[in-house]
C-alpha positions as CSV (number, residue, x, y, z in Angstrom):
1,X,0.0,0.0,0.0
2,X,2.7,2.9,0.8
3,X,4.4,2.3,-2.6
4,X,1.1,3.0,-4.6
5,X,0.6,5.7,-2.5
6,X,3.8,7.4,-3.3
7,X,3.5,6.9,-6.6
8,X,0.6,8.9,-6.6
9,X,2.3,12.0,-4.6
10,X,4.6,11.6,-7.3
11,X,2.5,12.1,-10.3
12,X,1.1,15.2,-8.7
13,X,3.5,17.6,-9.6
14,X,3.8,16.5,-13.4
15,X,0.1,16.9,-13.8
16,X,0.3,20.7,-12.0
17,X,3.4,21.6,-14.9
18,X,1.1,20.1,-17.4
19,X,-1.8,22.2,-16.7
20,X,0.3,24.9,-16.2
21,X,1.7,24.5,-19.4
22,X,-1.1,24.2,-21.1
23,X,-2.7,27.1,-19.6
24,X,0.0,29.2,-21.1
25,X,-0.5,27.7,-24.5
26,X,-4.2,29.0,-24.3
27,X,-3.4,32.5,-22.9
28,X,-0.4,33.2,-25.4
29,X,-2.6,32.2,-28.2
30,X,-5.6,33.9,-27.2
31,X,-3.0,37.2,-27.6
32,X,-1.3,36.4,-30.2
33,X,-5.1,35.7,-32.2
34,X,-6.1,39.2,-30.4
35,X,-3.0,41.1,-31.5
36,X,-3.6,40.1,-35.5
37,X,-7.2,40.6,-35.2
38,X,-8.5,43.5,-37.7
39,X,-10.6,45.0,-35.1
40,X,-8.1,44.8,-32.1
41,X,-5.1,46.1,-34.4
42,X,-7.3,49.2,-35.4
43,X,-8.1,52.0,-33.1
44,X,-11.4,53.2,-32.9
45,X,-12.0,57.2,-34.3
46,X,-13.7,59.1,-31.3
47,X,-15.0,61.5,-34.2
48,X,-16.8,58.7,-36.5
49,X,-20.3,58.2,-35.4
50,X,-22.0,54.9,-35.4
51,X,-24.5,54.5,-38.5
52,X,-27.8,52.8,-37.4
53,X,-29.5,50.9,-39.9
54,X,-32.7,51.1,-37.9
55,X,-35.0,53.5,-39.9
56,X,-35.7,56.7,-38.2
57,X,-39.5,57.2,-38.0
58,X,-40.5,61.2,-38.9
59,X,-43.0,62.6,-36.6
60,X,-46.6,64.6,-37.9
61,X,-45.7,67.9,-38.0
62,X,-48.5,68.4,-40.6
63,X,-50.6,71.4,-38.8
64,X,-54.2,71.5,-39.6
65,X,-54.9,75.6,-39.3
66,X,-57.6,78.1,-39.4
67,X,-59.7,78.1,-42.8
68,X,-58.1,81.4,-43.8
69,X,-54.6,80.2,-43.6
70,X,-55.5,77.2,-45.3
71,X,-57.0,79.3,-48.2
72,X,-53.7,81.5,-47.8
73,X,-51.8,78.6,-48.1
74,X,-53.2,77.3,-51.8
75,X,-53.1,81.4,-52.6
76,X,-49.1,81.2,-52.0
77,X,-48.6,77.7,-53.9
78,X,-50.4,78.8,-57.1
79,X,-48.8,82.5,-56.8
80,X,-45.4,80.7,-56.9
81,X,-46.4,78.2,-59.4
82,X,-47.6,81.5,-62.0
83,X,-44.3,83.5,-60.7
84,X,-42.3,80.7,-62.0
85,X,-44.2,80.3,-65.4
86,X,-44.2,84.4,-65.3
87,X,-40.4,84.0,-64.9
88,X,-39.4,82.1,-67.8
89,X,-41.3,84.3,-70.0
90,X,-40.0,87.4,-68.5
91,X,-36.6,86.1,-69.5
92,X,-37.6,85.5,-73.2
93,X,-38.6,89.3,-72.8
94,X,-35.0,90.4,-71.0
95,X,-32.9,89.1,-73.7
96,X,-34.7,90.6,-76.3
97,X,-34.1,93.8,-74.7
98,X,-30.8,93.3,-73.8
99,X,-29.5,92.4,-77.6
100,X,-30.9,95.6,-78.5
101,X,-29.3,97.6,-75.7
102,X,-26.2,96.2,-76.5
103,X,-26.4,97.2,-79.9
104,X,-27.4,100.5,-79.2
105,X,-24.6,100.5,-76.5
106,X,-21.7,99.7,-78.4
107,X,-23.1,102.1,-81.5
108,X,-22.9,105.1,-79.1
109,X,-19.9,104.0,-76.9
110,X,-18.1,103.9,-80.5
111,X,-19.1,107.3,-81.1
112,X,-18.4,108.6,-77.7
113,X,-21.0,108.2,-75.4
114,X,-20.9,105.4,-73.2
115,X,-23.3,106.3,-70.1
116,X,-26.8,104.0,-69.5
117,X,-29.8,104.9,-71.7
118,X,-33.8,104.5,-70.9
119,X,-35.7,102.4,-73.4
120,X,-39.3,103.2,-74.1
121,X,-41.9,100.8,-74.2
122,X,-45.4,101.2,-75.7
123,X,-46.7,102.7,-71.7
124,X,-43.4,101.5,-70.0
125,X,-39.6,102.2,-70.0
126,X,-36.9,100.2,-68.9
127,X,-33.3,100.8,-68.1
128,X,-29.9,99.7,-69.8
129,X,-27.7,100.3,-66.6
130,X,-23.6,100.7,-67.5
131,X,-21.6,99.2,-65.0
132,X,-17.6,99.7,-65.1
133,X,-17.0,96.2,-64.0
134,X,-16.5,92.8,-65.1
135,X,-18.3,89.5,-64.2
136,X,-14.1,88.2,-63.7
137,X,-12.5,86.2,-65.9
138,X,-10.4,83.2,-66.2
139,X,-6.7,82.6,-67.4
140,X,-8.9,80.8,-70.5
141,X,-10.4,83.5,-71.1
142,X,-7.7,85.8,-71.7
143,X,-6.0,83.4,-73.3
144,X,-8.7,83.3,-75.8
145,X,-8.9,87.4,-75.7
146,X,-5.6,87.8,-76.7
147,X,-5.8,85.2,-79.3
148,X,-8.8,87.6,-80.8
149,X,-7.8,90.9,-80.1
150,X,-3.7,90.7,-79.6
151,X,-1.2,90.8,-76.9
152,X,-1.4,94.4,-76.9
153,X,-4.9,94.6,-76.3
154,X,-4.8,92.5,-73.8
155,X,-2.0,94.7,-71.8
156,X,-4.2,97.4,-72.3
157,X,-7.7,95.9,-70.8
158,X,-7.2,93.1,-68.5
159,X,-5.1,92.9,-64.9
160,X,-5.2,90.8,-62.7
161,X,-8.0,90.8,-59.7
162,X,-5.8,90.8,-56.6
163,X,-9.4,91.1,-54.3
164,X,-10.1,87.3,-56.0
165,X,-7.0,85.3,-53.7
166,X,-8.4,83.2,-51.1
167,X,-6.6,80.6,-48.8
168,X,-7.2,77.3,-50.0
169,X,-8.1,76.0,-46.4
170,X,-7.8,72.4,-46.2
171,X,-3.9,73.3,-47.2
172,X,-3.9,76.4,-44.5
173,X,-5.4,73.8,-41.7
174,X,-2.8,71.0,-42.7
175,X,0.3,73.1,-42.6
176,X,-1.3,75.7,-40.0
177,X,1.9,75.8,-37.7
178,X,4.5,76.1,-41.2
179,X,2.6,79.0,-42.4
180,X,2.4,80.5,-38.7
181,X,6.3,79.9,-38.5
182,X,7.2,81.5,-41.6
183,X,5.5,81.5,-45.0
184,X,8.4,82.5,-47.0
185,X,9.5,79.8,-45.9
186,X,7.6,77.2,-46.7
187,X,8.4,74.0,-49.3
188,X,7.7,74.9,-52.8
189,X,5.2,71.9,-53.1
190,X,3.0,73.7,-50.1
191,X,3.4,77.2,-51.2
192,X,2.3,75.9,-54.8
193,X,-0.7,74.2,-53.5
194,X,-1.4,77.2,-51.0
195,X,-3.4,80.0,-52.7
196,X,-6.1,79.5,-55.6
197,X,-5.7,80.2,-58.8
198,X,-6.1,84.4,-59.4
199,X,-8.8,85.5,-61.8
200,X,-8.7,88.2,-64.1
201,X,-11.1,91.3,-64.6
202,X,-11.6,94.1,-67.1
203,X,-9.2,97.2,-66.4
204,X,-11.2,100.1,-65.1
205,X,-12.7,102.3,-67.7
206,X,-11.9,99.0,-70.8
207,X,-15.0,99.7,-72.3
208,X,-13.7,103.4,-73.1
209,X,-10.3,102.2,-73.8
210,X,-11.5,99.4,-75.9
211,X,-12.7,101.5,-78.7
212,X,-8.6,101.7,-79.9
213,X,-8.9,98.4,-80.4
214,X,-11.7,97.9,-82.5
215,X,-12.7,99.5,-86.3
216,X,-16.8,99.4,-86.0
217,X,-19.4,99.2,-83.7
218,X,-19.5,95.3,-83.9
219,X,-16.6,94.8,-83.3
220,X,-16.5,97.1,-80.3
221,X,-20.0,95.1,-79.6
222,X,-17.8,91.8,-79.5
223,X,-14.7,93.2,-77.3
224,X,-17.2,94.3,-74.7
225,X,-18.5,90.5,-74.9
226,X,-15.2,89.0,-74.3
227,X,-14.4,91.5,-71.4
228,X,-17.6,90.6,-69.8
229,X,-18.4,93.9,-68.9
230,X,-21.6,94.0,-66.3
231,X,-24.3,95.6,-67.8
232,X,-28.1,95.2,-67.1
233,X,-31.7,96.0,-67.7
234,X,-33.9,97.1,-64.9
C-alpha cells in the first residue's frame, strides 16, 4: 500500500506543470489571435459616429390651421407656381431687350457716349444700366482674348483681380503651424498648392479704352462681350 501511495504524490506535480503549461499555450494564443485581429489592431475614431441601420420614423408635424390660412396657403402655392411660369417668360422678354441695348450701347460707346440709356416701351420704360465692372474672368479667357484681339490689347484691358485670392483652407489647416512659423518659408510643393488660382477682370474704364482696339461698332460690340463687362436691364 505505501508504494502506490507514493507513486501517486509523485504524479502530482507533473500533472500541476502540465496544466500549467497548457494554460499558457491557451493564454499566449488567445493574444497572439487578439493582436492580429482586424478589429483589435485598429483603433477606434472618437469623431466617427455609429450609422444605425434602424429606420428613423418622422413625426406629424402636418398642422391643420384656421380656414383662412389654409385658403392662404393654396393662394401662396399657385402664386409661386404663375411666378415661376411668369419668370421664364419674362426672361424671353429680357434678352430681347438686352440684344438691342447692347447694340445700341456699343453704336454710341463707339461714337463717344458710353453712359446707361432708358428704353421706351409702348406705356413702360426700362433701363440699360452701364456698369464699369467685369463678371471676372479666367486665365482661359484671356487666353482666348488675346488670341482675338492681340497681346497688346490684352496689356491694355485686363489685370489681374488681386481682391479674388483666397486661402485654400484644407492646405492652411494641414500646414497651419509652417505658415504660422514663416510663410516664406515654406516647401515649394506647399506654397504651390497654397493659394487659388487668381482671376482676371476688365481694367477700369476698358469699355472706353476698348474703342482703340476695335474699327466698327460690332466689333466694339464683341470686345465688350469677351471682357464681360456687367451691364443690365432694370
Amino acid at each position: 500500500m505505501a508504494p502506490s501511495k507514493g507513486k501517486k504524490t509523485g504524479s502530482s506535480p507533473a500533472k500541476a506543470a502540465g496544466k500549467s503549461r497548457a494554460t499558457k499555450a491557451r493564454t499566449s494564443a488567445a493574444a497572439e489571435a487578439k493582436s492580429t485581429s482586424p478589429k483589435g489592431s485598429a483603433a477606434k475614431d472618437p469623431f466617427k459616429t455609429k450609422k444605425s441601420r434602424v429606420p428613423t420614423r418622422q413625426a406629424d408635424n402636418v398642422m391643420t390651421p384656421p380656414d383662412d390660412v389654409a385658403e392662404a396657403v393654396d393662394a401662396f402655392r399657385a402664386a409661386q407656381d404663375q411666378a415661376k411660369f411668369y419668370e421664364g417668360e419674362a426672361t424671353v422678354h429680357k434678352n430681347t431687350i438686352l440684344n438691342y441695348a447692347a447694340e445700341e450701347y456699343a453704336r454710341r460707346l463707339f461714337t463717344g457716349e458710353g453712359s446707361g440709356f432708358k428704353i421706351q416701351g409702348v406705356e413702360t420704360m426700362a433701363m440699360y444700366v452701364v456698369q464699369d465692372a467685369s463678371a471676372g474672368i479666367s486665365e482661359e479667357d484671356v487666353e482666348e482674348f488675346t488670341e482675338r484681339w492681340g497681346e497688346r490689347a490684352a496689356q491694355d484691358l485686363v489685370v489681374r483681380d488681386f481682391g479674388s485670392i483666397r486661402f485654400n483652407e484644407a492646405v492652411l489647416e494641414a500646414n497651419y503651424d509652417a505658415v504660422v512659423a514663416a510663410l516664406q518659408t515654406l516647401p515649394p510643393e506647399v506654397l504651390e498648392n497654397l493659394f487659388k488660382p487668381m482671376a482676371m477682370k476688365a481694367r477700369s474704364g476698358a469699355a472706353e479704352l476698348a474703342r482703340r482696339h476695335v474699327k466698327s461698332a460690332e466689333e466694339l460690340r464683341e470686345i465688350i462681350r469677351h471682357l464681360k463687362l456687367r451691364n443690365y436691364v432694370r
